[in-house]
C-alpha positions as CSV (number, residue, x, y, z in Angstrom):
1,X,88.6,126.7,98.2
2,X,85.7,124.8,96.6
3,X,86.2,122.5,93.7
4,X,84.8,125.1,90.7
5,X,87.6,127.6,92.2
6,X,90.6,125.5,92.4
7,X,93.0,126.6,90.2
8,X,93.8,124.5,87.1
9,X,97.1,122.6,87.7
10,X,95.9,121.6,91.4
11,X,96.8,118.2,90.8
12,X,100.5,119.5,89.9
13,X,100.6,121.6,92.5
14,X,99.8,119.0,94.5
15,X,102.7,116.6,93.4
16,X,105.7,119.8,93.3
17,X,104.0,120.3,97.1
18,X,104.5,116.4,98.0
19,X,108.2,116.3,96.4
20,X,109.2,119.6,97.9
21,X,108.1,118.3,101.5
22,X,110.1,114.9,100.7
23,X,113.2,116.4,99.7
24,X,112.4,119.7,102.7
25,X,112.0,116.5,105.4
26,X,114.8,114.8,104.5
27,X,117.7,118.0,103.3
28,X,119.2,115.4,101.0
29,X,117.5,112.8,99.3
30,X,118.2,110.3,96.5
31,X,116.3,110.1,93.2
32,X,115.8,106.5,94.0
33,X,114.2,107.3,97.4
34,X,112.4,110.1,95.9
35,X,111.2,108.2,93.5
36,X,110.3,105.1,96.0
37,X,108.5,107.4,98.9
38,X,106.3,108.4,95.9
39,X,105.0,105.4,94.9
40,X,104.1,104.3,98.3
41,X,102.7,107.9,99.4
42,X,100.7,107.3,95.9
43,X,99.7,103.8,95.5
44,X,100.1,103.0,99.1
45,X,98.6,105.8,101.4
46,X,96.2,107.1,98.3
47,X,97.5,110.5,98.0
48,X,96.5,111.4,94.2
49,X,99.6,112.7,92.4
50,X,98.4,111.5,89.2
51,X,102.2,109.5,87.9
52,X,102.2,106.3,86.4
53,X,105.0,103.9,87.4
54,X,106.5,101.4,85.1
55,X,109.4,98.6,86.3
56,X,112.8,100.0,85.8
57,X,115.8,98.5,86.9
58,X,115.6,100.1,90.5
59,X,112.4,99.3,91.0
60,X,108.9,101.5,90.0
61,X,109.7,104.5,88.4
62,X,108.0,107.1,87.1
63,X,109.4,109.7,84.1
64,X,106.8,112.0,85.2
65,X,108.2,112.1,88.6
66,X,111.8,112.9,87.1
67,X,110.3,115.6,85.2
68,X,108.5,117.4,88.0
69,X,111.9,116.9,89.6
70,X,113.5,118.9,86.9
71,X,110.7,121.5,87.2
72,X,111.1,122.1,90.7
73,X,114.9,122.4,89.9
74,X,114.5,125.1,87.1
75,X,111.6,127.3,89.3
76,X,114.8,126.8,92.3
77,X,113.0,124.8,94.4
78,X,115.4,122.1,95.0
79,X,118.9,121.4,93.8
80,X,119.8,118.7,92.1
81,X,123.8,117.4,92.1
82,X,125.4,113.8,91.2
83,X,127.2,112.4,93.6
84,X,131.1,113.0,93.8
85,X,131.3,109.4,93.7
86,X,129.7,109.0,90.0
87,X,127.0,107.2,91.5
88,X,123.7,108.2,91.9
89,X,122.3,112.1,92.7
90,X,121.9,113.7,95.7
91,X,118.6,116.2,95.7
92,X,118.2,119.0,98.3
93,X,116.0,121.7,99.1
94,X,116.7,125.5,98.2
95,X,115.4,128.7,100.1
96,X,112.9,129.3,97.7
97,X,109.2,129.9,98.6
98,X,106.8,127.8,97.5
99,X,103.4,128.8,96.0
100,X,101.6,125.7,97.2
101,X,101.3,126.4,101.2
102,X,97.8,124.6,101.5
103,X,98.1,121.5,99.1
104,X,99.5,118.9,102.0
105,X,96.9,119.7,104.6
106,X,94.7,117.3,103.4
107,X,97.7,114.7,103.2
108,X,99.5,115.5,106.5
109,X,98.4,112.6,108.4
110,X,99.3,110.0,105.5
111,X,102.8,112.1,104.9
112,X,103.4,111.7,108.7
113,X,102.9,108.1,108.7
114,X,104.7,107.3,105.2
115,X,107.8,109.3,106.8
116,X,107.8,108.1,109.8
117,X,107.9,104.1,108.3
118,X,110.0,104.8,105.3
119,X,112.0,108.0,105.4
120,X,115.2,106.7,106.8
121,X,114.9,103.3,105.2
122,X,118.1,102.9,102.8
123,X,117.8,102.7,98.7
124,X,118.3,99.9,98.6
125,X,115.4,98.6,100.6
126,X,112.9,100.8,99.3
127,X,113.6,99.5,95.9
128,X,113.2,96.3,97.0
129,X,109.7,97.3,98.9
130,X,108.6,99.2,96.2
131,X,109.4,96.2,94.0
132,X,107.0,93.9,96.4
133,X,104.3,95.8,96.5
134,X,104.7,96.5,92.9
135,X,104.5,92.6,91.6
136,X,101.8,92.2,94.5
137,X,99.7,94.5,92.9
138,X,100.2,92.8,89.4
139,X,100.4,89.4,90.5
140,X,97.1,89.6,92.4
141,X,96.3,86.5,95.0
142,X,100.2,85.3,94.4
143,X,101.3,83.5,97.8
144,X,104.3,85.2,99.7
145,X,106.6,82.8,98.2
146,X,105.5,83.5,94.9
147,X,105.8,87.1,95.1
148,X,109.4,86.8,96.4
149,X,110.3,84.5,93.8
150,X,109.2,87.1,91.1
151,X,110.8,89.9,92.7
152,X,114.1,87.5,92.7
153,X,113.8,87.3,89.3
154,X,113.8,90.7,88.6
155,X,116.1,91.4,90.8
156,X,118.9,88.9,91.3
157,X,121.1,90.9,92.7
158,X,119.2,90.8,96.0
159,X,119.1,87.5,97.8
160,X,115.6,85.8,98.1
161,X,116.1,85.7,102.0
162,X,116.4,89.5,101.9
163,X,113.2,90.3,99.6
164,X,111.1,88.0,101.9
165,X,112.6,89.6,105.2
166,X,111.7,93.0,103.4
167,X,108.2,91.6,102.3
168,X,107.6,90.4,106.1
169,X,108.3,94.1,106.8
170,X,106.0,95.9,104.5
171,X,103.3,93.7,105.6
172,X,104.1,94.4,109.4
173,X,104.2,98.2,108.1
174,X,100.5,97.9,107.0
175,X,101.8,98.9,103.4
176,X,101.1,95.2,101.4
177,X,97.4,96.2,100.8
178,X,97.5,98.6,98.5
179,X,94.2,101.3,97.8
180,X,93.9,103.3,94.7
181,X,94.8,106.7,94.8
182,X,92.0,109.1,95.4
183,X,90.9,110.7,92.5
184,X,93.5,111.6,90.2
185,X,93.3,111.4,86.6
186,X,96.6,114.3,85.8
187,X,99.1,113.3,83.3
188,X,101.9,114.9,82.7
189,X,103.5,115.0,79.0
């Protein structure tokens, strides 16, 4: 399909394609991983889903994101259930067909890769990986120390050896320098 054919929401279709595939990979994912293998598939590896993320307390978050979420929900593309334990939510894939069948092909070798670093990486340390690359982005030039020394002050409740054992990580991951996304101006209201 050439770019004057493409049909207007490509750019969504693109992002419900990416989310479906993360939550269709994994059967039963977390918002906050959802919401982490996101950011790094879009600031990261590139891949243009057009969502702006802001600190929250677990990390970058996007509100877009959450509402895509809810519209894959309510077109029954994924389910979406809180966790019997009152904590957190637990998001898995439905039988549904999708109506975006060609949007990853151009993605499939950065998906691959993001999945295969990432995708069985706890909450927990995605937030605090996301949170890394997040401040290293902001906080451009910052030394290592410095960047775990703002991510400890964001988040206390993880241990400064922990966020630079996490940092030491994402740089032997490849995923410290960040690239801008290719070519994505969407926002969602």
């Amino acid at each position: 399909m050439n770019a004057q054919s493409e049909p207007q929401f490509a750019g969504e279709d693109l992002s419900f394609a990416v989310l479906h595939w993360l939550v269709s990979r994994s059967g039963d994912v977390g918002k906050i991983q959802l919401q982490k293998l996101a950011y790094f598939l879009q600031e990261s590896y590139g891949i243009p889903l057009g969502y702006t993320f802001r600190m929250h307390h677990y990390g970058p978050y996007s509100r877009e994101l959450d509402n895509d979420l809810l519209k894959l929900r309510l077109m029954g593309f994924v389910d979406v259930r809180p966790d019997d334990s009152g904590y957190g939510f637990h998001v898995t894939p439905c039988e549904a067909e999708t109506s975006w069948p060609n949007a990853l092909a151009p993605y499939e070798s950065e998906l691959g890769d993001a999945i295969a670093k990432l995708g069985n990486l706890p909450a927990s340390l995605l937030e605090i990986q996301a949170t890394i690359h997040y401040v290293g982005r902001l906080v451009e030039g910052a030394s290592p120390e410095q960047i775990v020394a703002i991510v400890h002050s964001l988040k206390p409740k993880f241990l400064p050896e922990r966020i630079a054992a996490a940092r030491e990580q994402l740089e032997e991951l490849g995923l410290l320098e960040s690239q801008p996304a290719r070519g994505s101006d969407r926002h969602h209201d």
